[in-house]
N, C-alpha and C positions, 0 to 999 in steps of 0.2 A: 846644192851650190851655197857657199859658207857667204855671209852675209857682209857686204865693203860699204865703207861709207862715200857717200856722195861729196866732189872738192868742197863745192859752193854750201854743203851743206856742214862740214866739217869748219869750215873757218866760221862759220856762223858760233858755232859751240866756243869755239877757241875765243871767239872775238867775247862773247859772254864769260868766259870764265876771267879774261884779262878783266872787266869791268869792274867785275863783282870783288876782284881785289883791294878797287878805288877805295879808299878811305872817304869820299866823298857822297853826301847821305840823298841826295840827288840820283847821280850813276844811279848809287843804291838802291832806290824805289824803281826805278827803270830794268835794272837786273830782274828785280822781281816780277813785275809783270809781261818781261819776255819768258821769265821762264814759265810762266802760268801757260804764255800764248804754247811755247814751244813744247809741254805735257800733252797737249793738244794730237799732237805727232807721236802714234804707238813706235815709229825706231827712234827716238831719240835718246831713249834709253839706251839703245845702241852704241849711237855715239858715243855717250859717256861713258861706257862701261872700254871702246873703244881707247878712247885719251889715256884711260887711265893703263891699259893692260898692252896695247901695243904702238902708242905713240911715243916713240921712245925720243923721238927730236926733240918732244916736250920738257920744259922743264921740271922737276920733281914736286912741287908745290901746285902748280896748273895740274898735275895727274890727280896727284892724290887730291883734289880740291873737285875733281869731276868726280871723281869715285864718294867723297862725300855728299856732294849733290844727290847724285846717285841712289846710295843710301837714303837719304830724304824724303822719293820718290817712294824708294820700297816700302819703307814704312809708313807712307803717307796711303799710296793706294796699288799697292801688289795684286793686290786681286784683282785688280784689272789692265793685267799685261796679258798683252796676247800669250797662248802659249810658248810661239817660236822666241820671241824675246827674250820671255823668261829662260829657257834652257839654253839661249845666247849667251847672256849673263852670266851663266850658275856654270857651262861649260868654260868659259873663258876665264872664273876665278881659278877654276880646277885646275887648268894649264898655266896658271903664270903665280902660283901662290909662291914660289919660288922666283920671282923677281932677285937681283943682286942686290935693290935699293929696298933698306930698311923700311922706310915711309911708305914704301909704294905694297911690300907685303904685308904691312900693317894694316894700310888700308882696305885692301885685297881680305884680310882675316875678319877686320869689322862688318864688310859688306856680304860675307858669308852668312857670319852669326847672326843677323839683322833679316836675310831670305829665311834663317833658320828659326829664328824665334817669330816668324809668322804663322805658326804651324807647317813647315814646311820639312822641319824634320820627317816627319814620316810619307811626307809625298816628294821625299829625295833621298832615297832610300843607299844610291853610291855613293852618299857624300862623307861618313863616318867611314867606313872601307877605306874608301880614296885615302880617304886625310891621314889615317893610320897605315896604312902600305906606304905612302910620299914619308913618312919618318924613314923609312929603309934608305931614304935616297941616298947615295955617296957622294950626293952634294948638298954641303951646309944651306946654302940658300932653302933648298928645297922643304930640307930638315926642321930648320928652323921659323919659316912660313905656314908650313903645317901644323906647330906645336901652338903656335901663338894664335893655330885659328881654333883650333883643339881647345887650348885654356880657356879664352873667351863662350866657347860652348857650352863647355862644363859651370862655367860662372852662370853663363842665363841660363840653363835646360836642366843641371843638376838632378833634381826629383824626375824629370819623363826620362832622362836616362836609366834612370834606377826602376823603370818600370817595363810593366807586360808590354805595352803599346810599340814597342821596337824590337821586342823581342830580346831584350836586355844585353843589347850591347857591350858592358861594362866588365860582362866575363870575358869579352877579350882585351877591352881597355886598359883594365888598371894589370894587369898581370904587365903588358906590354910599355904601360908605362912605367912600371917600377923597374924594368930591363934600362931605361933611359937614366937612370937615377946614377950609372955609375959611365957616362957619358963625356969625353975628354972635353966639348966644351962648356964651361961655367950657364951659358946661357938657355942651353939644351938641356942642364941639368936641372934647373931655375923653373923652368917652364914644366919638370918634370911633374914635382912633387909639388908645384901651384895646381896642376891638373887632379892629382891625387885630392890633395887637401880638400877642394869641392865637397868630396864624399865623406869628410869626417862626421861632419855633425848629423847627416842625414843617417849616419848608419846602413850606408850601400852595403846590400848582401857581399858582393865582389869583392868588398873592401874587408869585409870583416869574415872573409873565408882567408886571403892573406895577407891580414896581420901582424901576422909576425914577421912574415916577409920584409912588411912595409917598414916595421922599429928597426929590424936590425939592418936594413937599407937606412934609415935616419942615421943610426948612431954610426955608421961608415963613414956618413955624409957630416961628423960633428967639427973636425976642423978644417971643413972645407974653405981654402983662401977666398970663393969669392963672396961679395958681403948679402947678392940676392939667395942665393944658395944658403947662407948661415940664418938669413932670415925668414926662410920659409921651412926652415928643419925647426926654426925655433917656435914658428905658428903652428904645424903639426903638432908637435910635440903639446903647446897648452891647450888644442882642441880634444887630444889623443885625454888629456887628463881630465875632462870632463865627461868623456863617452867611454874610453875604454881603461879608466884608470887601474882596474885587474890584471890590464897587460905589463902598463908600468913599474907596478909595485916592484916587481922582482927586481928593478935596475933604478929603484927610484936612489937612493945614496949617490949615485954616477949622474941622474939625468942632473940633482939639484945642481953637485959640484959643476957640470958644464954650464946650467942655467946662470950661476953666481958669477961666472966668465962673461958670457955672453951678457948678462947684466951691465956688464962694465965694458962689452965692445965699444972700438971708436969709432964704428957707423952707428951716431944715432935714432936709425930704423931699426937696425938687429938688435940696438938693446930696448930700444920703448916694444919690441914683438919681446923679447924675454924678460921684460919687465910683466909684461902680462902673465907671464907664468905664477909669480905669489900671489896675484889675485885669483888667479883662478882657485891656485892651490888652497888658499884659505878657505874656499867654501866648502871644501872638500872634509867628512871627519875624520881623514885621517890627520889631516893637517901639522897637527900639537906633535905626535908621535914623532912624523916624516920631518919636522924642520928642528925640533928642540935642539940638536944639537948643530946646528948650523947658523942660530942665531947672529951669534958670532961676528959669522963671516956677512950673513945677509945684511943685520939694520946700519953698518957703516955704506954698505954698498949703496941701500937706499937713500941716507941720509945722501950721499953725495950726489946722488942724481936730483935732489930736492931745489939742487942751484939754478937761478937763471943762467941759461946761456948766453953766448955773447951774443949770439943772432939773436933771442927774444928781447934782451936790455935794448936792442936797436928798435926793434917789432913793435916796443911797449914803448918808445921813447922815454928808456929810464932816467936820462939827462935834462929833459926838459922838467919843470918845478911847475909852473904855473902856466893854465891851457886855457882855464875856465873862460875865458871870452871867447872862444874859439867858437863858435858853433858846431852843434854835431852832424857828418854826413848821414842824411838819412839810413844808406845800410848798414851803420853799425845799429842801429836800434832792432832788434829780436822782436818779430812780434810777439804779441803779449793776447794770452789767451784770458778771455774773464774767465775764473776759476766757478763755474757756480757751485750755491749752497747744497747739499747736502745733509737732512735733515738726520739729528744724531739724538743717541739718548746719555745722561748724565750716569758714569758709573761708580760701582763701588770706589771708593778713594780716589778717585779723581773727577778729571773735568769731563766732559762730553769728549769722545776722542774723535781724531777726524777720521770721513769715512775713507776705510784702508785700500780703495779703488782708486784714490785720487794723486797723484805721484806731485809729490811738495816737488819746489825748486831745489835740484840740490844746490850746496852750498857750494860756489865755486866761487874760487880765490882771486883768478883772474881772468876776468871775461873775458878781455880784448881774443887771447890765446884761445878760443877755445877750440882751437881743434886739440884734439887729443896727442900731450907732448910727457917727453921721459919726464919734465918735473912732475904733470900732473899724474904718470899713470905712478912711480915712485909716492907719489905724498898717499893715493888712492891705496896703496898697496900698504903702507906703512901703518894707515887708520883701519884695513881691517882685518891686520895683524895684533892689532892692540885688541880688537875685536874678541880675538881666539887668545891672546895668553896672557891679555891681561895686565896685571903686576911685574910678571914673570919674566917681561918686558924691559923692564927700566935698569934691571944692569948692566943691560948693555948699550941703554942710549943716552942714562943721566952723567955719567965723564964725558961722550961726543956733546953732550949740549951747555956742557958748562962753556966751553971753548968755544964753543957758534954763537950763543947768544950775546955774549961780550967780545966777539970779534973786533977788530980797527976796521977789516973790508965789510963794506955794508951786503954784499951780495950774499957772504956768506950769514953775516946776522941777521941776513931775509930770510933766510933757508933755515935756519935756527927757532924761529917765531914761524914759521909755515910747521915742522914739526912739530913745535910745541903743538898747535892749531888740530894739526892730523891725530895726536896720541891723545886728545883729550875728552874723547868719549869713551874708549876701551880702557885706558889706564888713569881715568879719575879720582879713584879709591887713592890709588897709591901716591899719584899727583899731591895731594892736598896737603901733607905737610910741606910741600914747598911751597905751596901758591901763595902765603903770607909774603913772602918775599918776592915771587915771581911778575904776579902782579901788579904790582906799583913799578917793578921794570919793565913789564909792556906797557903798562900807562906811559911812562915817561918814555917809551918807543914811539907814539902819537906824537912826539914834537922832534921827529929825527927830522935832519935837513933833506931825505932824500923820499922822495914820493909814493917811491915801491916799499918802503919799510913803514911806513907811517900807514898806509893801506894796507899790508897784510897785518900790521897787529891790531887793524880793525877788527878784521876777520878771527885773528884766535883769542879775542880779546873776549868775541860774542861766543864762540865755544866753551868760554868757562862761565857765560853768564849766571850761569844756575847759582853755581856755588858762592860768587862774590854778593847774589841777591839773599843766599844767605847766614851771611855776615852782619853783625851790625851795620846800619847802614853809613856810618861816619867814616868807617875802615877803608871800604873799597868802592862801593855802589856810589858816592855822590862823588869821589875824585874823578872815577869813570865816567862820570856823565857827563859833568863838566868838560873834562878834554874831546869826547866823542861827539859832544853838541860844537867844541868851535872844532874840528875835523867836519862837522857835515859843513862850514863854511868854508873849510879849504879852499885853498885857490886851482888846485888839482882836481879835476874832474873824476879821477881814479879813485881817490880820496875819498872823495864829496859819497860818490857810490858806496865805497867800502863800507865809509862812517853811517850812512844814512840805513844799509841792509843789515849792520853790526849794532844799530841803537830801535832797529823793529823787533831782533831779536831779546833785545834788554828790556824793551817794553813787553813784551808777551813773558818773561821769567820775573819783572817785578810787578807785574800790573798794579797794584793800588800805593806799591811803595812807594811811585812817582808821584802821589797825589801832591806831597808838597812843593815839590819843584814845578808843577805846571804852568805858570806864568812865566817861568826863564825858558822850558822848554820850547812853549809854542811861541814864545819871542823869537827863538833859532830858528824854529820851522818855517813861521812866514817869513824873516827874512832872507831865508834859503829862495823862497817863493820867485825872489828879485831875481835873482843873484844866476840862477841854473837853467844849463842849456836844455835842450830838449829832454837828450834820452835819462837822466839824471830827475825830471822832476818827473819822471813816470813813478822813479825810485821814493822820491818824496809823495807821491800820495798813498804810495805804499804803507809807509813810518806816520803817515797821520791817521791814516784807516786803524792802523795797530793800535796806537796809541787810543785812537777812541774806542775799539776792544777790550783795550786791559784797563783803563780808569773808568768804564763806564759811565753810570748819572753825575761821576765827581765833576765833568765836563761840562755840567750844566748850571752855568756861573754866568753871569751878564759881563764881566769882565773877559771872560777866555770866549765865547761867543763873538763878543765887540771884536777881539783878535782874528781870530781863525777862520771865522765864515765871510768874512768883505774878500779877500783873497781867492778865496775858494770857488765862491758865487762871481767872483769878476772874470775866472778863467770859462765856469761853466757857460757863462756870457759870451767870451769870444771864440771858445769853441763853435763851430760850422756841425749840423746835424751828421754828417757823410766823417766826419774827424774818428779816427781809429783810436784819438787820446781820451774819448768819452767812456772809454771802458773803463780804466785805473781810476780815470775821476768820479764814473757813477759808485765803482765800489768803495773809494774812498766815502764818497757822501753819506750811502748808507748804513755803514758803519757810525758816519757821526752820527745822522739821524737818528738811529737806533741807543745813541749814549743820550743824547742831549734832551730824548722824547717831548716833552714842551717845550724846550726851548728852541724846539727845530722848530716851530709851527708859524712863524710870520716867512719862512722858507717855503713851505710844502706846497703850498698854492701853483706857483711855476713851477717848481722841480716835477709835481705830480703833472702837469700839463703838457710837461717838455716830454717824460719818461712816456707819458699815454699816445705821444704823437710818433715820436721813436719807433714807438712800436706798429702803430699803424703804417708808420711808412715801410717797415720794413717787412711787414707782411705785404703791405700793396705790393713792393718791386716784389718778389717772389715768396713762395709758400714754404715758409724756411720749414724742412725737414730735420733740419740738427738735433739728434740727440738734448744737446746742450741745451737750447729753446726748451724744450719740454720737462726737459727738471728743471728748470726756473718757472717755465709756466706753472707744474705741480705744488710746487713749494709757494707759489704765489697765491693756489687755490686752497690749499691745508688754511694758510694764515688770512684768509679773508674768510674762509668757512668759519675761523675760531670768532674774528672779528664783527662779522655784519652778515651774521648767515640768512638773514630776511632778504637780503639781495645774491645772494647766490642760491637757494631754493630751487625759486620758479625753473632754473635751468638745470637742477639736478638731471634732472632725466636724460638730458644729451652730454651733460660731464662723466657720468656714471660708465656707459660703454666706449669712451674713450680712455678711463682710467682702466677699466678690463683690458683691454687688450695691448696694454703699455707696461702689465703686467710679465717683463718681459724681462727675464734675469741676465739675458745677453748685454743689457743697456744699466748694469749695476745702479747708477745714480739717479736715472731714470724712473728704474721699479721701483726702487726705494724710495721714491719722493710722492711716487704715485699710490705706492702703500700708506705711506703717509698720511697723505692725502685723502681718502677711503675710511679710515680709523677717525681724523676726525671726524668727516661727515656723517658716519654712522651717529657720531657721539650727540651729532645738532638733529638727526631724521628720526631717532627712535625707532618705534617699529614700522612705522612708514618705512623704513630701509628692506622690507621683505622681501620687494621686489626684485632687490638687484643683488639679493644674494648668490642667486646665481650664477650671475656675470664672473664673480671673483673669487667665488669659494676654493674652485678647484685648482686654479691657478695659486694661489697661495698657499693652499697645502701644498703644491707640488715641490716650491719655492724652498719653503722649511726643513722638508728632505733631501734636497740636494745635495749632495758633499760640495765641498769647497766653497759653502757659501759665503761672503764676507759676511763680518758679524754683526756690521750695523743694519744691514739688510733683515738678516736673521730675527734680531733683537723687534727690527718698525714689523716685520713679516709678525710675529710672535701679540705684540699691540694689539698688530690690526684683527686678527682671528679673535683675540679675546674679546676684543670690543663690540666685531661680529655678534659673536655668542651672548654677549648682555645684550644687546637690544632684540635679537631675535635667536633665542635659546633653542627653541623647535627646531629651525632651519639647521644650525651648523650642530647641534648636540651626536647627531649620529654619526657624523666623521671623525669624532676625539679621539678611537683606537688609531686615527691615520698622522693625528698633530702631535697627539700628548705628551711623547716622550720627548722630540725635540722641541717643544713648545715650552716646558719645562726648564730645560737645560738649557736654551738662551736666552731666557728673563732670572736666571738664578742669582746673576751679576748687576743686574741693572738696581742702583740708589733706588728708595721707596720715591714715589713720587706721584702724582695726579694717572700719568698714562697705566703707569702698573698696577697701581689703583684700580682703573676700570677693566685693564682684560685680566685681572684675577675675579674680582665681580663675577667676569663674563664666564672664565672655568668653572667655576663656582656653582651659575647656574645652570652650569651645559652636565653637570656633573650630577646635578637633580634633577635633569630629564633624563639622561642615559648612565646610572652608575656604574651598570655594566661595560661601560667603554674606559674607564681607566683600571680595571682590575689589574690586569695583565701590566700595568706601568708604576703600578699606587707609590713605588718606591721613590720615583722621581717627582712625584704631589709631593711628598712628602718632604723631599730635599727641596722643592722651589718655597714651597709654606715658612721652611725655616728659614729662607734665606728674607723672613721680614723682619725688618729690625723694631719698627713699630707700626703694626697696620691698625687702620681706624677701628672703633670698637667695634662696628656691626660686621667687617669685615673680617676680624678676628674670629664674633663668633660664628660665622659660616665657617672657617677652617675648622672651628671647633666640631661643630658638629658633624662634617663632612669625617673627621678623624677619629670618629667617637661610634660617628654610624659604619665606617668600615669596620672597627675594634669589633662592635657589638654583632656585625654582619657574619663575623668568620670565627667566632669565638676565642676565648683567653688562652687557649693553647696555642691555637694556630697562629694569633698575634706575639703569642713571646717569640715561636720560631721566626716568623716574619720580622720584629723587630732586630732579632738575633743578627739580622743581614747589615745594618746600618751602622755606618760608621758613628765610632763614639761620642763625636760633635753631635753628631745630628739629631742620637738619639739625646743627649742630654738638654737642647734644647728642645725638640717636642717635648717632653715630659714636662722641664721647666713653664714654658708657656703655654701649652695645651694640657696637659696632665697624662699625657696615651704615654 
């Protein structure tokens, strides 16, 4: 007996679904604790699934608003439907996915895929059958209700389709779907190849037995009039160029020419989906080859798509000039993650680099947009194009930018100074005989009258920072600063942004050039302080943390103190403990801390008081687990071990096996800090360290061999073993056949310095317990030896002797053939400072 619903119980449902429509936050609470009461009731589900599938009196918005409800339920607690309920529900989608009303088999498709991502795919084993037979229907409804429940499937289930667990479906899917691909209606067609497309990336067997089936069903499908169809031939098509770009080669000449069209479609979505295609394609090495001669036609294509459109000039409020009183709604502000430290080594010719785990901000032009639009994926496409050719570039975009940059329309003179912006890491070199000229015309762009132009030549202003910082500085660097210091005053809040993330960038490429401007600077700074709404002075603690980065001790002057910290210390005052703004401002602080060293000290009393309580509270409320915590925490132990290790001591013994087992390469920043951290302690324990070398030995070695390890990990992993080996030579000497070679080859690069100081020591002496563990390696001792530019003198002569007793160990024959191997550098400096 098939299951009806009760009158009195039926206008109950109705009566709740009208409520819940009330815009009134009243009703509202009341809906909801009827429906909590009425969950209560295993057929209520009934009802709903009822309104929605056979109450057709109803109106379309009351259906589909039950069938969401509905949905809610399932996903909230499915497993506790009776069973006849359940196959009440799941039988009643089956029959009505074909409804005439769109909304209503939409809904109907969602609440499928929602039973089915409960794991209930494989305990509804007629539902994939059904759904793929109801395509035969010779009624559209039918047709088309099935397809949209199908694509939605394929979007959540993707990978268990593609697997044993169903018995892999998909050989009869995608065959059956690519039959639909040549289907009279647009929207049958649309649904076809969105269903396919699921399985590009994953590399479905089924998919990649037909193939070629599937491109040459694409390329059928290449002028197709309607614009979802052009848009999902054009997403195939750049996923196809990442996974199976061996298939395309043969037809790539045709696919570019279509892509260069579709680039320029007048639906918006088809061309930002085929704009995607030069990005992909650049990363690809055929790239150079595939596009050279198409240049041509592409970088005007792109340049054009570089423009605001008229909907974003509205989006952006490009007419409005001055907002800054405005206050900001809290949801445009992005939360903001503290970046923790990341303990790094100083390398050859340059500075400490960051660790390459940690994904900088990238540099976006315009935040408000950000969702991903044809300006930006065009400007993205265009910078890493200049990436792959370079020079080779500018012939065909320095005519188009004569004419944009001096445009009369300011829209296009935005888009003119956005490409400048986009080409000027790839094509630098070549850039530079213009930039004498080009620069002081985006300088003089900072005082356009229109808001969006004055903010983007912020932006490509700090793209060329490098090169203007070095210039004499009277050229270009103090005109720059000056206009970019009254720009962070802007009266545009857009502005104020650009200028403020475009003069952190100029502070980190001039660092001490700035010294003598620092009193006009930090004049701008804090009166920004006044002046800026909320989400803007996040931006401004940004630019002053930078700024006490790149001038460091020069910062520590009773005059720029008097300035900078009353402001600073007044905000940290009226911040409230639970304030999410404490994050930008603690790491602003200690960056200045860290410039100003004594001069922070009439500071440090409360700041250390507030930061100790912080933390106590926020372990009380719960036992933070985050990653993040625990590489701050590590790096906070490293640097109190270096500092007052008489108070970290006594508790060696329980810091020791929490650093072992953090030892954990899966948490990049983590291990690394924890390594870190280990390396000094050893350096304060001596041979007291005996005992815990076991904790970490093996972990470390394992660490060092890893492929794909990042290289600052590498590099602190590399430290720490050495430093190991000097205090306690016995313990790690017998594992050096397991380090030596990679231990070698990532301290080759590392500046001479105190750390690489002690874990050569430490080779050194692990190499006079066991000399027999580097024979098998001696070539790469020998290449890390040379790589000292000047090692201390007693540390010299341990190489000495360590090169002298191999020499003498193997004899003059055997050492010239052995020498015979080493590159000419190498050899010429051992000979030169060693004498071997």
């Amino acid at each position: 007996m098939e299951w009806q619903p009760d009158e009195q119980g039926l206008q109950q449902v109705l009566q709740l679904l009208k409520d819940s429509q009330s815009p009134d936050t009243a009703t509202q609470r009341a809906v909801q604790e009827k429906l909590e009461q009425l969950n209560q009731f295993p057929d209520f589900n009934n009802y709903l699934i009822f309104v929605l599938t056979s109450l057709k009196s109803e109106d379309e918005p009351t259906r589909s608003l039950s069938g969401l409800i509905l949905k809610n339920n399932v996903k909230a607690h499915y497993q506790n439907f009776p069973p006849n309920v359940a196959d009440f529900i799941k039988r009643e989608c089956l029959n009505n996915i074909g409804d005439p009303s769109p909304l209503i088999r939409a809904t109907i498709g969602i609440l499928i895929t929602t039973i089915a991502s409960k794991g209930e795919l494989q305990t509804w084993p007629e539902l994939l059958p059904q759904l793929c037979n109801l395509l035969n229907s010779e009624d559209y409804n039918t047709c088309e209700g099935s397809f949209g429940a199908l694509q939605k499937i394929c979007e959540d289930s993707s990978e268990l389709l593609d697997s044993d667990a169903l018995n892999r479906p998909l050989n009869i899917m995608i065959p059956k779907f690519l039959q639909f691909f040549k289907h009279c209606s647009p929207k049958i067609r649309s649904h076809a190849i969105a269903c396919v497309n699921q399985f590009i990336i994953g590399r479905a067997q089924a998919l990649m037995d037909n193939i070629d089936t599937f491109i040459e069903s694409l390329f059928a499908l290449a002028g197709d009039e309607d614009s979802e169809v052009r848009k999902n031939v054009c997403r195939a098509l750049v996923m196809l160029l990442e996974v199976r770009i061996d298939r395309l080669i043969p037809h790539m000449h045709s696919i570019i020419q279509y892509m260069l069209q579709r680039t320029q479609d007048p639906d918006e979505n088809v061309a930002l989906e085929a704009c995607e295609f030069w990005l992909t394609l650049a990363e690809q090495p055929i790239c150079k080859e595939a596009l050279s001669g198409h240049l041509v036609q592409l970088i005007p294509i792109l340049v054009n798509g570089m423009k605001y459109s008229e909907i974003d000039i509205i989006l952006l409020k490009g007419d409005v000039e001055e907002d800054e009183t405005i206050p900001d709604s809290e949801q445009d502000i992005k939360p903001r993650f503290h970046k923790s430290r990341t303990v790094t080594l100083q390398h050859e010719g340059g500075e400490g680099e960051e660790g390459e785990d940690i994904d900088e901000d990238e540099d976006d032009d315009d935040d408000t947009l950000s969702d991903w639009n044809l300006r930006k994926c065009s400007a993205a496409a265009l910078d890493v194009l200049a990436n792959v050719f370079r020079e080779e570039l500018l012939p065909h975009l320095l005519p188009l930018l004569k004419g944009l940059l001096f445009h009369p329309d300011w829209v296009i003179k935005e888009s003119g100074i956005l490409v400048l912006g986009a080409i000027a890491e790839g094509c630098m070199q070549g850039m530079v005989p213009y930039l004498p000229e080009l620069i002081p015309h985006l300088i003089q762009c900072l005082c356009d009258k229109k808001a969006l132009v004055r903010s983007i030549a912020c932006w490509t202003l700090s793209r060329y920072a490098h090169w203007v910082v070095s210039q004499p500085p009277d050229a270009h660097l103090k005109p720059l600063m000056t206009e970019l210091l009254k720009r962070i005053l802007d009266g545009n809040k857009r502005v104020q942004e650009a200028a403020c993330s475009a003069f952190a960038t100029l502070e980190e490429e001039a660092c001490t050039e700035l010294v003598p401007y620092l009193s006009f600077i930090l004049d701008t700074l804090v009166f920004a302080f006044g002046k800026y709404q909320h989400k803007n002075l996040l931006i401004l603690y940004d630019a002053i943390g930078t700024l006490a980065d790149s001038v460091g001790h020069h910062l520590n002057q009773p005059e720029y103190i008097q300035k900078l910290m009353p402001p600073l210390i007044a905000k940290w005052n009226e911040l409230k403990d639970e304030d999410k703004d404490l994050f930008p401002l603690l790491e602003c602080l200690s960056s200045v801390a860290t410039a100003l060293q004594s001069g922070f000290l009439p500071y440090c009393e409360p700041v250390y008081q507030r930061c100790v309580t912080l933390v106590q509270k926020t372990l009380a409320q719960a036992m933070d687990t985050m990653p993040e915590v625990r590489q701050s925490s590590f790096a906070l132990l490293g640097d109190l071990t270096k500092a007052c290790f008489p108070h970290v001591k006594p508790c060696i013994a329980e810091f020791m096996p929490i650093l072992g087992t953090n030892l954990n390469p899966e948490f990049i920043s983590v291990c690394n800090n924890a390594t870190w951290a280990i390396g000094e302690i050893c350096m304060q324990m001596g041979v007291e360290m005996q005992p815990y070398i076991a904790m970490v030995l093996n972990q470390l070695v394992e660490i060092i061999n890893r492929p794909n390890t990042p290289k600052t990990l590498l590099e602190n992993t590399a430290i720490t073993i050495g430093r190991l080996g000097y205090v306690c030579p016995q313990e790690v000497a017998p594992m050096l056949p397991q380090f030596i070679r990679p231990w070698c080859t990532s301290l080759r690069n590392i500046r001479d310095n105190e750390e690489k100081d002690s874990a050569f020591r430490g080779i050194c002496m692990m190499i006079g317990v066991n000399p027999g563990g580097v024979v098998q390696d001696f070539i790469f001792f020998c290449d890390a030896v040379a790589s000292w530019v000047n090692p201390k003198d007693d540390l010299r002569d341990m190489f000495y002797k360590i090169l002298h007793g191999f020499k003498e160990q193997v004899g003059e024959e055997n050492w010239q053939q052995f020498s015979e191997q080493f590159p000419p550098l190498l050899k010429e400096r051992l000979a030169a400072c060693y004498g071997v």
